[in-house]
KEDREN-683128 format. One line per 2 residues: number of its first residue (from 1); for each residue x, y, z of N, C-alpha, C. Coordinates in Angstrom, 1 decimal, decimal comma, padded with zeros to 4 digits. Layout:
<nodes>
NUM> X Y Z X Y Z X Y Z ~ ...;
</nodes>
This chain:
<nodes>
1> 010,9 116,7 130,3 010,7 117,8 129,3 010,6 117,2 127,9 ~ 011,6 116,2 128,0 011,3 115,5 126,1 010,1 115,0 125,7;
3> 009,9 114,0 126,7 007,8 113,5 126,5 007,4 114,2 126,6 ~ 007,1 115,6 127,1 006,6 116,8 127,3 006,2 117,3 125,7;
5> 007,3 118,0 125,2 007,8 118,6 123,5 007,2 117,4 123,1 ~ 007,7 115,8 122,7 007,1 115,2 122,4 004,8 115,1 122,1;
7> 005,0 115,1 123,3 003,3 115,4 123,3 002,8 116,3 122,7 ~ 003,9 118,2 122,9 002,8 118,7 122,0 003,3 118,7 120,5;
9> 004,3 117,9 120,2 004,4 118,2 118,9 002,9 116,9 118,2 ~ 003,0 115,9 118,9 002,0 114,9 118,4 001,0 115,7 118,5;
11> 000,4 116,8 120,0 -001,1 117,1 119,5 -000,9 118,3 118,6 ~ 000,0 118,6 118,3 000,2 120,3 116,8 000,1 119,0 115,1;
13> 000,5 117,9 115,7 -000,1 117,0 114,4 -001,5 116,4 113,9 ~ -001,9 116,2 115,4 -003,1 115,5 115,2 -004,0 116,8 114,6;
15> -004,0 117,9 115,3 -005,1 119,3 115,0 -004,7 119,3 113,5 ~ -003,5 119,1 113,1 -003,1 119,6 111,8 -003,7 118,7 110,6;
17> -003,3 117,5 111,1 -004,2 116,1 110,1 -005,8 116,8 110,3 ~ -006,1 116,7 111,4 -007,2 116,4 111,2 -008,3 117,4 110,6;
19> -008,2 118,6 110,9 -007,8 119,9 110,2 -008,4 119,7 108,8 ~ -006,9 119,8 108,5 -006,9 119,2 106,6 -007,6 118,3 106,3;
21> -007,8 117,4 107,2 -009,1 116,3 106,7 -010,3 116,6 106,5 ~ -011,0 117,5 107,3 -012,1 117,6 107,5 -012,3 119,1 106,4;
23> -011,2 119,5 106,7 -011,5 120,9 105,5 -011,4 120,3 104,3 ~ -010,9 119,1 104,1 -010,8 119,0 102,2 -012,0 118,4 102,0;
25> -013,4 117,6 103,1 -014,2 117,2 102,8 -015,3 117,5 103,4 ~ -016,7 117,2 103,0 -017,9 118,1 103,1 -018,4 116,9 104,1;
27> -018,4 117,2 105,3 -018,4 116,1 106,5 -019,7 116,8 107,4 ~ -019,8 116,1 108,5 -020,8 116,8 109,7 -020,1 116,4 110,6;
29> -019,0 117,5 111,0 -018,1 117,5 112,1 -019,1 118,2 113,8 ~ -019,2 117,7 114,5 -019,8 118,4 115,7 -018,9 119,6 116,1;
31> -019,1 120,5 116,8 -018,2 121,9 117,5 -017,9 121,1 118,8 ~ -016,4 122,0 119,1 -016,2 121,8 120,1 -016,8 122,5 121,4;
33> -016,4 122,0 122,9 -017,0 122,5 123,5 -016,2 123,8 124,7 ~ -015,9 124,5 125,5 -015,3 124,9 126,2 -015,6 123,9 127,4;
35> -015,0 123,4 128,9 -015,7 122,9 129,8 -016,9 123,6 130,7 ~ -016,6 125,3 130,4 -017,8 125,9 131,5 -018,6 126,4 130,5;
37> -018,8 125,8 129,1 -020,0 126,3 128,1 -021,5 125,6 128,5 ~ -021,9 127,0 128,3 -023,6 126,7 128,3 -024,1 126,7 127,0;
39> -023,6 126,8 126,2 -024,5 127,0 124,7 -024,8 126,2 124,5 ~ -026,1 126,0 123,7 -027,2 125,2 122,9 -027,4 124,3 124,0;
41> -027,5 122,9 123,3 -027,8 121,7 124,7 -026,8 121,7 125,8 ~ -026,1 122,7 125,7 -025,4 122,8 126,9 -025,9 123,2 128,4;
43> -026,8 124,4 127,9 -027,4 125,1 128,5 -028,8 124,5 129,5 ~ -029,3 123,1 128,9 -030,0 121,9 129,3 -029,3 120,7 130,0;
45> -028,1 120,9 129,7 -027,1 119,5 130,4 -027,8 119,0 131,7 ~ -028,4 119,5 132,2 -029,2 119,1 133,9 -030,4 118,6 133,6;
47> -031,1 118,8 132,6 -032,5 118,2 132,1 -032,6 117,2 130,5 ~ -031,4 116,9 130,4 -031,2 116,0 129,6 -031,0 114,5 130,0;
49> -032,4 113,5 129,7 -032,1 112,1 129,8 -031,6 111,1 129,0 ~ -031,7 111,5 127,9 -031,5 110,6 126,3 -030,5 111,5 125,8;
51> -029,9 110,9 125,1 -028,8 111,5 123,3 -029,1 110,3 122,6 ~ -029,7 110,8 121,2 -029,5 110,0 120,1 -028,9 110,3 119,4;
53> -027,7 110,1 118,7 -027,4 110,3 117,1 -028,4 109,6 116,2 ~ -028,5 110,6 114,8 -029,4 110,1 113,9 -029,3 110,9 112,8;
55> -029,5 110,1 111,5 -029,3 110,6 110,3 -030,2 110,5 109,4 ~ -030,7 111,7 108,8 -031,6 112,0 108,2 -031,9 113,3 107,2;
57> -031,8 113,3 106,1 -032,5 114,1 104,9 -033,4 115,3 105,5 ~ -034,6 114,8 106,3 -035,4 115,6 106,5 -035,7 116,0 108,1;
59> -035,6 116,4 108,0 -035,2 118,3 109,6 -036,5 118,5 109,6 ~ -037,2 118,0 111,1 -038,3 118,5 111,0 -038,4 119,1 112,3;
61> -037,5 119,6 112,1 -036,9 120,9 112,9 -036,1 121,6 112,5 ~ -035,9 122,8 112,4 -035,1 124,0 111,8 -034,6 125,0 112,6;
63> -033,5 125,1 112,3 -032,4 126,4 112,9 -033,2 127,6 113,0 ~ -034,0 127,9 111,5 -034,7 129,3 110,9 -035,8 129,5 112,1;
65> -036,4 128,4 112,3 -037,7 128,5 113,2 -037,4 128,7 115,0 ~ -035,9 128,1 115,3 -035,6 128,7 116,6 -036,1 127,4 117,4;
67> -036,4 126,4 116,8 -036,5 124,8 118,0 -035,4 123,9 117,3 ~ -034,3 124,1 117,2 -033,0 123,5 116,7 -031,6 124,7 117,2;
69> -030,7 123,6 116,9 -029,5 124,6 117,5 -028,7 123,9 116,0 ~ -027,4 124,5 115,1 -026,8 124,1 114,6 -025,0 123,8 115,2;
71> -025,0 123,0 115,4 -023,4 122,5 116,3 -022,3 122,1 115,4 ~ -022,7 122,5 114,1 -021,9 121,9 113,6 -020,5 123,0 113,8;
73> -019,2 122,2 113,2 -018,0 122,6 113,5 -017,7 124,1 112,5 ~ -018,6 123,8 111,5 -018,0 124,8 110,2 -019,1 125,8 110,0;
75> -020,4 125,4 111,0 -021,8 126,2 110,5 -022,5 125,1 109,0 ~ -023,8 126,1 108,5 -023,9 125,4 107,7 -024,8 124,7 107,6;
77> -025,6 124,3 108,5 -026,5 123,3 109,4 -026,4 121,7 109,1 ~ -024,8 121,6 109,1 -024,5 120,3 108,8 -024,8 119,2 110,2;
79> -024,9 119,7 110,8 -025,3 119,0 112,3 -025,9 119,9 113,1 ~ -027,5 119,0 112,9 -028,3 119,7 114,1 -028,6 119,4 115,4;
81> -029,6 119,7 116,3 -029,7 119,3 117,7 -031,1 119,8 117,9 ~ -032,2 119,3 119,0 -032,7 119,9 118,9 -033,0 119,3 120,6;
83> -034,2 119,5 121,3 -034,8 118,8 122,2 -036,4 118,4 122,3 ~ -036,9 117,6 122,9 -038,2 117,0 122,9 -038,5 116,8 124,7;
85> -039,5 117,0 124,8 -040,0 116,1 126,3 -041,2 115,6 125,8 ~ -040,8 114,6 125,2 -042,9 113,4 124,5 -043,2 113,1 125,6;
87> -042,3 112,8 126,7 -043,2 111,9 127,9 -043,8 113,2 128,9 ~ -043,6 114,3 128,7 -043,8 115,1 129,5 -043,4 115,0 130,8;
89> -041,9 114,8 131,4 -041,5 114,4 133,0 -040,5 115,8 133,3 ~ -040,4 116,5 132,1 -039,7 117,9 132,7 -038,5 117,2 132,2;
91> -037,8 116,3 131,4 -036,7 116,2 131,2 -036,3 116,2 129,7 ~ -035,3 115,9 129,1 -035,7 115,9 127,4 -034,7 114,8 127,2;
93> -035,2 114,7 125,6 -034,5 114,0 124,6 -034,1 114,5 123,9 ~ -032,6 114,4 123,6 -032,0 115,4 122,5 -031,5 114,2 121,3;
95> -031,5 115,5 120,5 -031,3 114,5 119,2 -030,3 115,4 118,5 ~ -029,3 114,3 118,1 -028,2 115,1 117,2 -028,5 114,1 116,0;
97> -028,4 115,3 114,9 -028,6 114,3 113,3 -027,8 114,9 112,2 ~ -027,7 114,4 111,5 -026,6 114,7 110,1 -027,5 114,4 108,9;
99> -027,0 114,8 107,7 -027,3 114,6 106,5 -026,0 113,4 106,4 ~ -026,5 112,4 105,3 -025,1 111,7 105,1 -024,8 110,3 106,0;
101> -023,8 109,7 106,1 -023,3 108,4 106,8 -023,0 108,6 108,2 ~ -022,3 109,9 108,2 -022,0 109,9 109,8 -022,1 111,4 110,2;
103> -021,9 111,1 111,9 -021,7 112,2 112,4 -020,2 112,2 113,3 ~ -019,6 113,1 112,8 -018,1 113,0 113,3 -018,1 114,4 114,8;
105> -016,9 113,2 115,5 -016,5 114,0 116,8 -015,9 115,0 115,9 ~ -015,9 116,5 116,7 -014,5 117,0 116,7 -013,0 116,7 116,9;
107> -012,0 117,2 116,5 -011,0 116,7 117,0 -010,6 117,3 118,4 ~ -010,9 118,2 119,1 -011,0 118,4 120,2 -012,9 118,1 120,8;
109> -012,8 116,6 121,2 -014,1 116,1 121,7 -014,1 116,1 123,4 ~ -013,3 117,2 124,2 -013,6 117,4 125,4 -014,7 118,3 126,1;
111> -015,1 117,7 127,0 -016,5 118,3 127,8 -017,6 117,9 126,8 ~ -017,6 117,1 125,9 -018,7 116,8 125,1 -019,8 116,8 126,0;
113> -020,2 115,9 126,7 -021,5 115,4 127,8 -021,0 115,6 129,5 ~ -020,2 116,5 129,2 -019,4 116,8 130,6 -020,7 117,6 131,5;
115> -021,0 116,7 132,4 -022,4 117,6 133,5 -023,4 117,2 132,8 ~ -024,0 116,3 132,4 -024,9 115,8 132,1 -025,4 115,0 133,0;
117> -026,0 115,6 134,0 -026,4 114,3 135,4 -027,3 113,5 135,0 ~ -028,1 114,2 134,1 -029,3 113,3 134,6 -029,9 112,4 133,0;
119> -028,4 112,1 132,7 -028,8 111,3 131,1 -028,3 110,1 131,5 ~ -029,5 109,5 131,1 -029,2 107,8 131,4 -029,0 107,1 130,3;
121> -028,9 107,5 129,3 -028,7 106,7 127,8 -028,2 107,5 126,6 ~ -027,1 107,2 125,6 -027,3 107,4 124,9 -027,3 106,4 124,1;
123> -027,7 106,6 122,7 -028,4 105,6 121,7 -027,6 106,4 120,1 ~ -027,1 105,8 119,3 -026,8 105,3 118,0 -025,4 105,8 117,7;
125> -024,4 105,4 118,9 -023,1 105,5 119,1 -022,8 105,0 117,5 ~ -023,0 104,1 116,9 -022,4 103,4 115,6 -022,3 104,4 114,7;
127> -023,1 105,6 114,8 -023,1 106,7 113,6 -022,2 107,8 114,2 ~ -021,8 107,9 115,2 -020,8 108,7 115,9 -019,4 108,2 115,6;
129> -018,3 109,0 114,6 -017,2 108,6 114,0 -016,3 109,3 115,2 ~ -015,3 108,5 115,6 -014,3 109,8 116,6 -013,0 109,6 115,6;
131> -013,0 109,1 114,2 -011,9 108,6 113,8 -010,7 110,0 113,7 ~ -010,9 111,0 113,9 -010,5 112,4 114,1 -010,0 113,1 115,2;
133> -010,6 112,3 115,9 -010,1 112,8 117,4 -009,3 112,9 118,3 ~ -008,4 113,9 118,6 -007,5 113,8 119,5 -007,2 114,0 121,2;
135> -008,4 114,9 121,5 -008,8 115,4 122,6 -010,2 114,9 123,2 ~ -010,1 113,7 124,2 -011,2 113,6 124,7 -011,2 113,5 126,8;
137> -010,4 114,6 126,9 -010,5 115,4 128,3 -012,4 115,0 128,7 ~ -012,6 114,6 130,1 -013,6 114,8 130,3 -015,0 114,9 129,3;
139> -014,7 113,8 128,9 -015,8 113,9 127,2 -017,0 113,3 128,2 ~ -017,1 112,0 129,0 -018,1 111,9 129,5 -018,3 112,7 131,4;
141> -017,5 113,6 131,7 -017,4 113,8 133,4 -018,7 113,8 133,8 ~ -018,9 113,4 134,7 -020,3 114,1 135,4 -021,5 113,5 135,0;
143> -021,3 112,7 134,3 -022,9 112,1 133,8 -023,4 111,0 134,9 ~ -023,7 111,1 135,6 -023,9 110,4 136,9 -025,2 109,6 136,8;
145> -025,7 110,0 136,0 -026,9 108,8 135,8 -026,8 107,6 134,8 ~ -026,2 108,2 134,4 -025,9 107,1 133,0 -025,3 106,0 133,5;
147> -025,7 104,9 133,6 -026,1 103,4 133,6 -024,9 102,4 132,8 ~ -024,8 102,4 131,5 -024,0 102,0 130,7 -023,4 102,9 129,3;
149> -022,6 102,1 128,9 -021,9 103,0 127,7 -021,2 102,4 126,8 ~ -021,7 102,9 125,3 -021,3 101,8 124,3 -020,3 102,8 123,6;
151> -019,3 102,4 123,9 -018,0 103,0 123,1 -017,4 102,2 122,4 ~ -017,6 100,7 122,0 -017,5 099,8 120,7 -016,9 100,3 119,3;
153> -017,6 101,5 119,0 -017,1 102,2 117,7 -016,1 103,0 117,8 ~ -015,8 102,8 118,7 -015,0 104,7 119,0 -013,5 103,7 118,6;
155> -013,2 104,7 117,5 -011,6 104,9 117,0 -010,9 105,8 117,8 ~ -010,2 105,9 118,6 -009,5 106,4 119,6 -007,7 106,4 119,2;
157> -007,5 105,9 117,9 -005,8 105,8 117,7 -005,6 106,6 117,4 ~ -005,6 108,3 118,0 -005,7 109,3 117,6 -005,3 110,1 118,8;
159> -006,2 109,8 119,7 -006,1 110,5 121,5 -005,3 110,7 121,8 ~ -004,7 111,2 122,2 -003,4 111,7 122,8 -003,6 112,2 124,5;
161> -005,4 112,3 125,0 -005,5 112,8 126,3 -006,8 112,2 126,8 ~ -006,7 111,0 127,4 -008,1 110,7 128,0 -008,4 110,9 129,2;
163> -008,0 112,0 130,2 -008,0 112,6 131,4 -009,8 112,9 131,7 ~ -010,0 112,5 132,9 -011,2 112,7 133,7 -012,3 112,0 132,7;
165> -011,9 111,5 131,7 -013,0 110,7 130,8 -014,1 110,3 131,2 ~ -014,2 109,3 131,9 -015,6 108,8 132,9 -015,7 109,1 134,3;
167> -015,0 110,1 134,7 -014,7 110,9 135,8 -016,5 111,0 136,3 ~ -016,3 110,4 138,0 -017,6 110,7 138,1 -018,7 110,5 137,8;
169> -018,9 109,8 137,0 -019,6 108,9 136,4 -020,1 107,4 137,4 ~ -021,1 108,1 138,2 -021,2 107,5 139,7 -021,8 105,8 139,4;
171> -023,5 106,1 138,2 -023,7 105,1 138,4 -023,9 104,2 137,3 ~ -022,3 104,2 136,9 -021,9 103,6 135,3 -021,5 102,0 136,0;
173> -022,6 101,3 135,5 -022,2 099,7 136,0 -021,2 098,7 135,0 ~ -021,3 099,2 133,7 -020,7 098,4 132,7 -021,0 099,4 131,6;
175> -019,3 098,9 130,7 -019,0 099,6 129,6 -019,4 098,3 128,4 ~ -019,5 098,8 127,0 -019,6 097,9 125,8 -018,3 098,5 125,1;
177> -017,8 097,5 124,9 -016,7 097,7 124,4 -015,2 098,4 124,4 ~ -015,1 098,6 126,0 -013,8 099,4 126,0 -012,7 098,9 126,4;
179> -013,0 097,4 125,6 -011,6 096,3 125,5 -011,2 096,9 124,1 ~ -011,8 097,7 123,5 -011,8 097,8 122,1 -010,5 099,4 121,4;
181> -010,7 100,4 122,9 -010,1 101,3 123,2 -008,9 101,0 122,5 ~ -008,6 102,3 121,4 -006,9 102,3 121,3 -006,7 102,9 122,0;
183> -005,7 102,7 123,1 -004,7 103,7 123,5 -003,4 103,7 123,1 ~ -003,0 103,3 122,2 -001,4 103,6 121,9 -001,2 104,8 121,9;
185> -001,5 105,8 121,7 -000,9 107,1 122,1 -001,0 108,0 122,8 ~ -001,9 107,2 124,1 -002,3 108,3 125,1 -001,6 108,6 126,2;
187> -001,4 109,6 126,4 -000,4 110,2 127,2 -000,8 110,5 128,8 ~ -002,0 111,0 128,7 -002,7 111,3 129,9 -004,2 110,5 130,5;
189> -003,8 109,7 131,3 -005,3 109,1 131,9 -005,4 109,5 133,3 ~ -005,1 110,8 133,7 -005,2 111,0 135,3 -007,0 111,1 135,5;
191> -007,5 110,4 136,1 -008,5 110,4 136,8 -009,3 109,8 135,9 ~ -009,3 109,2 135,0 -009,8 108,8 133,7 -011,5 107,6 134,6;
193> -011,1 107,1 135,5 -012,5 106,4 135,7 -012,5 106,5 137,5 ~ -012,3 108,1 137,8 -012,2 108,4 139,3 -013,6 108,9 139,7;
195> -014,2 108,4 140,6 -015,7 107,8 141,4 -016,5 107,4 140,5 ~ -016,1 106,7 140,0 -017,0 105,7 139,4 -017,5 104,2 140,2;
197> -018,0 104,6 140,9 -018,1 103,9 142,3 -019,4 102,7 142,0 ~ -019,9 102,6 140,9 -020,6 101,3 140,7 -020,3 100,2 140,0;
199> -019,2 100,6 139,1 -018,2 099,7 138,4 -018,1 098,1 138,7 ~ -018,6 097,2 138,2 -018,8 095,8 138,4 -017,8 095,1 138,2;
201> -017,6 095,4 136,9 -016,4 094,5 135,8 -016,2 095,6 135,4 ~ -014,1 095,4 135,6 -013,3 096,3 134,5 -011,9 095,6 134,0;
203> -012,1 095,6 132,9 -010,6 094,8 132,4 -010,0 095,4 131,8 ~ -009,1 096,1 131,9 -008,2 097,1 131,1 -006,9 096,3 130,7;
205> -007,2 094,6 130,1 -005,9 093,7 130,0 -005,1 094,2 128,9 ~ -006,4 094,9 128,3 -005,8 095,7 126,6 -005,2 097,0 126,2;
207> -005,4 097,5 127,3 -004,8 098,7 127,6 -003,4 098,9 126,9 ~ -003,4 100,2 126,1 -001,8 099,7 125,5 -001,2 101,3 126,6;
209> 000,0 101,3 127,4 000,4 102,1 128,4 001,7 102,7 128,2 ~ 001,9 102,6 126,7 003,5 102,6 126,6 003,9 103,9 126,8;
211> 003,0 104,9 126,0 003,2 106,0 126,0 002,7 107,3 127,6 ~ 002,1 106,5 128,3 001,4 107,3 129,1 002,2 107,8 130,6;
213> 002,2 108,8 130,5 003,2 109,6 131,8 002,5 109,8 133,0 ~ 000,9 110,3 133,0 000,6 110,5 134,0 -000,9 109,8 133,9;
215> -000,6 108,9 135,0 -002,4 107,8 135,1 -002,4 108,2 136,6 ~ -002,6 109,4 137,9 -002,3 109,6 138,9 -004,2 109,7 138,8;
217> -004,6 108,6 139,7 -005,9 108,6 140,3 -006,9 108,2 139,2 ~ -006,0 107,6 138,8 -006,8 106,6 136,8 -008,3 106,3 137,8;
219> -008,1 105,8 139,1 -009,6 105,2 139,8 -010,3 103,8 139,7 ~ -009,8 103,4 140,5 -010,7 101,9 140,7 -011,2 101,8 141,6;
221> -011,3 102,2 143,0 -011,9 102,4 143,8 -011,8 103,3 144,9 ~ -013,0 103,5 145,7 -013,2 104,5 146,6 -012,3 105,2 147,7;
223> -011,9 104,1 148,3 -011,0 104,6 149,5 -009,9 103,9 149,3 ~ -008,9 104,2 150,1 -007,7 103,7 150,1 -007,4 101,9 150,6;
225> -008,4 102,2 151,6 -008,5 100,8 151,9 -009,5 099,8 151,7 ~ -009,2 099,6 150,7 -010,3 099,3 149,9 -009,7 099,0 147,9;
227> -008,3 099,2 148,0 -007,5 098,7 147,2 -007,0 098,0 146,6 ~ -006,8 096,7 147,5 -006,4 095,5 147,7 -006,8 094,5 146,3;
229> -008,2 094,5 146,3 -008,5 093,7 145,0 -008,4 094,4 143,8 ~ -007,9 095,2 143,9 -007,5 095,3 142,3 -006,8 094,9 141,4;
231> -005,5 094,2 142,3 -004,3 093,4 141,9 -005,3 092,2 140,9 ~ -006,5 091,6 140,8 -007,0 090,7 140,5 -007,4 091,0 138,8;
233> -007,9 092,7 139,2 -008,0 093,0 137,4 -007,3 093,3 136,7 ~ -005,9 093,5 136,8 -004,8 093,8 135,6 -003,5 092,5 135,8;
235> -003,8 092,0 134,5 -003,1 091,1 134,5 -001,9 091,2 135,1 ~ -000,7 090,5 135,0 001,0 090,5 135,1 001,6 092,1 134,1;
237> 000,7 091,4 133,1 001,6 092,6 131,8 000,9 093,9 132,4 ~ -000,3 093,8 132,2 -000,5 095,3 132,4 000,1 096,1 133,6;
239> 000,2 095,1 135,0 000,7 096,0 136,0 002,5 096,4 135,9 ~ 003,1 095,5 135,0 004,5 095,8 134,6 004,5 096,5 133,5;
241> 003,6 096,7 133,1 003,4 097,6 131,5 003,1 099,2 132,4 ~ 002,4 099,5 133,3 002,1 100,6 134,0 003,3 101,2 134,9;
243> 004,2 100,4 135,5 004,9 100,4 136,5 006,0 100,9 135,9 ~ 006,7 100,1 134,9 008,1 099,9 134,3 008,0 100,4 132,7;
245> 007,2 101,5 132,1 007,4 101,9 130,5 007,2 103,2 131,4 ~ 006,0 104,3 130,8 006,2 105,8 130,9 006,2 106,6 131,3;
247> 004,8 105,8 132,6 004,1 106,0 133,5 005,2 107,4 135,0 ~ 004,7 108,5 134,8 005,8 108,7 135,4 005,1 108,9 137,5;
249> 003,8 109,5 137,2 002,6 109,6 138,1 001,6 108,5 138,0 ~ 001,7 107,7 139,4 001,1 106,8 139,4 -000,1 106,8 140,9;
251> 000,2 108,3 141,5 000,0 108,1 142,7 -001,8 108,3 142,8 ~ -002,3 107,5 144,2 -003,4 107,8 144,1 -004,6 106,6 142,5;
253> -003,4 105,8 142,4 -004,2 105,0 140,7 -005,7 104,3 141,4 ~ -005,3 103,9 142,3 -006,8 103,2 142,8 -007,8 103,5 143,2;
255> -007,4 104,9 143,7 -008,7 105,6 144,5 -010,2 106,4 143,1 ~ -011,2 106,2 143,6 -012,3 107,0 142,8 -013,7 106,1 142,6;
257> -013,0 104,6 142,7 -014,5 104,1 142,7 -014,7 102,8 143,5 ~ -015,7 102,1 143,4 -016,1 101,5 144,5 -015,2 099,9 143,7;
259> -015,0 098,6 145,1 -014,6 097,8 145,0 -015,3 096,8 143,6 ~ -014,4 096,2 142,4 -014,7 096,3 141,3 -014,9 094,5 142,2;
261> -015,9 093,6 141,6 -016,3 092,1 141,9 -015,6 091,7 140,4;
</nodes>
């Protein structure tokens, strides 16, 4: 019950910082998402192959004209969206763009790309700030096509919930940079890389686990028997850093994706 109170008073802080951050300044915050939302590019999640972030002055696309969506957090048309099919294959390219340096997560950035089967790429992660973020539940679930993933930029010392994260995420062969991942204050990684069944290389040596109660079916591999090598990817520390600090649910940690080489 104390890590419990604990947790929500950290996420009644983080909403609160982050809140006041973004309200004192003229930013392009993204909107959050519900998990069963269909609005805007939501409504396309099954015919989306590409996301680019991109930043740009000139909109040559408009909200007013009805071939743009605005997402932004405050309205405003501080962040737009729109879609394209150039190659004509029945699938699109979506494009999220800002006025300005960046485009900022929400501070609740869950279900972001949640059900996105059929996106194999996104492109210009560097302009995507999560320095705000507390909530990234299921931010990528379901994207099953997608290949690889550059989360290099992602400020994460903020998160407090990385549950079902790359959940599902069948044929994700390698990450960029998620030796880079803060987790010092994340609480929840239940299923965080469960069927992720193409998974080559994973080294979670950096993982910080102090704070985390429940990592139940975190996911390394498929079946039960079929376990065994995992012992090879977490170091000494990490498996006594998991076992013996906060961790209170651990059951089921290996099952979800296929035997990591």
């Amino acid at each position: 019950m104390k890590k419990f109170m604990s947790f929500l008073l950290a996420l009644v802080m983080c909403f609160s910082v982050a809140t006041f951050a973004f309200a004192a300044e003229d930013v392009a915050v993204m909107k959050a998402y519900a998990f069963n939302s269909s609005e805007d590019m939501r409504g396309y999640k099954n015919t989306i192959e590409s996301v680019e972030f991109t930043l740009s002055d000139v909109r040559k696309n408009d909200v007013n004209n009805g071939d743009a969506w605005d997402i932004s957090a405050t309205g405003g048309n501080k962040v737009l969206a729109w879609l394209e099919d150039s190659d004509r294959n029945g699938l699109y390219e979506a494009y999220i763009t800002a006025k300005g340096e960046y485009i900022y997560a929400n501070e609740n950035s869950s279900y972001l790309f949640m059900g996105y089967s059929a996106l194999k790429k996104i492109s210009g992660m560097n302009l995507f700030k999560t320095d705000k973020a507390c909530y990234m539940e299921s931010m990528f679930e379901g994207c099953s096509s997608l290949n690889n993933l550059d989360v290099q930029y992602f400020n994460t010392s903020k998160v407090l919930t990385m549950k079902s994260m790359f959940k599902d995420c069948e044929s994700l062969v390698s990450f960029i940079g998620l030796d880079k991942l803060n987790t010092s204050n994340v609480v929840y990684m239940n299923s965080m890389f469960y069927g992720c069944k193409s998974l080559v290389k994973l080294n979670l040596a950096t993982f910080d686990t102090y704070k985390v109660t429940k990592a139940g079916s975190l996911g390394f591999f498929n079946a039960a028997n079929e376990i065994s090598g995992i012992i090879s990817l977490l170091t000494p520390i990490m498996f006594v850093t998991i076992k013996s600090r906060s961790v209170t649910s651990i059951r089921s940690l290996y099952m979800g994706a296929s035997p990591v080489r």
